[in-house]
N, C-alpha and C positions, 0 to 999 in steps of 0.2 A: 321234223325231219322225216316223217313220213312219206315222200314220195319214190317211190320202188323205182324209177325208171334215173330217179336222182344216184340212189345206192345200185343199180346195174353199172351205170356211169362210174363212177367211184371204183365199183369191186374190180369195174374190165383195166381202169388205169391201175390199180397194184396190181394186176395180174399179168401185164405185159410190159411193167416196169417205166410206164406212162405218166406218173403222178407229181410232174414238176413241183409241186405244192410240199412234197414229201423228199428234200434233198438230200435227207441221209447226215446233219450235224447240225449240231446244237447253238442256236444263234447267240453271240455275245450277251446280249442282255440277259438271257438265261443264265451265264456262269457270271455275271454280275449281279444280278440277283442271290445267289448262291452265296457267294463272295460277302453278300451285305448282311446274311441272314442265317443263323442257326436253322440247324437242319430241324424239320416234324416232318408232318405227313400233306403229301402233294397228289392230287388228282389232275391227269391229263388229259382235258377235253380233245376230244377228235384227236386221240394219240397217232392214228396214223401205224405206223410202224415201228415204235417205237423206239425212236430215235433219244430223244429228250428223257424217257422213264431211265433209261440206262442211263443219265448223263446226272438224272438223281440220285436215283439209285449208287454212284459211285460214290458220288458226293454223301453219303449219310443219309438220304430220306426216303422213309418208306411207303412206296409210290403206287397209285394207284391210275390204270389208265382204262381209256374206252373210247369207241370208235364205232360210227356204224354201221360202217366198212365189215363183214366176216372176213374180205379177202384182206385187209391190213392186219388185223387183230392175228389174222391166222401168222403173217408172217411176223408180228410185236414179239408172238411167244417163241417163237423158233428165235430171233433173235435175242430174247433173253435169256433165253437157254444157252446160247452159245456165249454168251457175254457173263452167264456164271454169278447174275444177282436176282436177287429177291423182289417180285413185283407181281401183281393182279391185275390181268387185263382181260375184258369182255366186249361185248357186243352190245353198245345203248345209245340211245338216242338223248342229246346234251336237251332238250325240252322237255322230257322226262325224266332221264337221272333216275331209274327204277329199281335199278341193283346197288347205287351209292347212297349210302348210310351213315359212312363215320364225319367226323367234321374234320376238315382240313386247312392247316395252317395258310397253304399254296394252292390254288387254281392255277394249270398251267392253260391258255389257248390260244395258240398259233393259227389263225386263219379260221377258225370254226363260225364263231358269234358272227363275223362279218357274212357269212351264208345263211342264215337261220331267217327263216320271213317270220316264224312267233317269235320276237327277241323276248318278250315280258312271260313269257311262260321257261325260257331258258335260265333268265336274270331273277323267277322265282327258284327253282332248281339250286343256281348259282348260290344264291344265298342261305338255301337250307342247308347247305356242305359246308359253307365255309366257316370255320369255327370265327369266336368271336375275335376280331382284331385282324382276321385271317386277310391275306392277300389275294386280289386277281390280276397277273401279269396278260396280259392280253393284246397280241400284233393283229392287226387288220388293215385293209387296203380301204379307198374311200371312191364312191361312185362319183362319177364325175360331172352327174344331175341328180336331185333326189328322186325325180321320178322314173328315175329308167327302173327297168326292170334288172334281176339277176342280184349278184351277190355284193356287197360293198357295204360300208357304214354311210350314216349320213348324222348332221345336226342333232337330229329327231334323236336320231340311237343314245349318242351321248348325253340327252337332258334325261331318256328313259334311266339308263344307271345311275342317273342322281336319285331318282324318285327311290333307289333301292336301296338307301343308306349306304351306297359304298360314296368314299370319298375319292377323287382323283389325285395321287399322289405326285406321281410325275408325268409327263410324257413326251418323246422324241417321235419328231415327226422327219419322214422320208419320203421314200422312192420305193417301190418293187422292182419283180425284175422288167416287170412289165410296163415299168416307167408309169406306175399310178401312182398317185400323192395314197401315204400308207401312215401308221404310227404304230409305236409302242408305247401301251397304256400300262401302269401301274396302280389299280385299287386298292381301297383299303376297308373292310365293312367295319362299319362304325356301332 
């Protein structure tokens, strides 16, 4: 995620309240997640604003988020602060993971993995965090050629996370808003 003019882009939409990707509530399959699963400790990839850390955070799990965003992360904390729970959130890059350490029951990510052109250096990361048996919940939208350029999954992505010992638990497959074929993935590292 290193590209500065990728994070200019990103920082100007939370900053003018731009960020369709960022709606402000916590999508069902998060609180059925929740629902299925004793509360540990949950790291939120590309938390955004933290919408979702507050929606664990409620629920019992002590939550850890990060974004590349300064100008999200800036408003996750004012947000948590006004919301009156306990969470850690910074400024990292999900292909590095350089500040996260502990290992984690939950991988939460909403739209990130499907942006990332190193997936194998992200799904390295991924799996150094996730504690063993640990989960990754993870929604993404799907290109609708594999060779276009820009952000989406394709084939390729989903044989890559096999090669990472996570197993595929479930997955529902959809719509965006943007009328692209999307899903919800649920891993499980083995």
């Amino acid at each position: 995620m290193n590209d500065p003019f990728r994070r200019i882009k990103f920082d100007l939409a939370y900053l003018f309240g731009n960020a369709p990707w960022d709606g402000g509530i916590s999508p069902p399959e998060l609180y059925d997640f929740i629902a299925a699963h004793s509360a540990g400790r949950a790291l939120d990839i590309g938390c955004g604003t933290g919408t979702n850390i507050i929606t664990l955070a409620n629920a019992g799990w002590l939550v850890t988020g990060f974004d590349f965003s300064p100008r999200a992360i800036k408003t996750a904390k004012r947000k948590i602060n006004k919301a009156n729970v306990q969470a850690s959130v910074f400024t990292d890059d999900a292909t590095r993971m350089q500040y996260v350490s502990d290992a984690f029951d939950l991988a939460l990510d909403l739209g990130c993995f499907h942006g990332i052109k190193n997936k194998a250096d992200y799904l390295t990361q991924l799996t150094r965090v996730l504690a063993p048996n640990g989960f990754w919940l993870m929604y993404g939208f799907f290109k609708s050629a594999p060779h276009l350029s820009g952000p989406g999954l394709v084939d390729a992505d989903l044989d890559l996370i096999q090669q990472y010992k996570l197993t595929l638990v479930s997955r529902k497959d959809g719509w965006d808003k943007r009328e692209r074929p999307s899903a919800w993935f649920l891993w499980q590292l083995g």
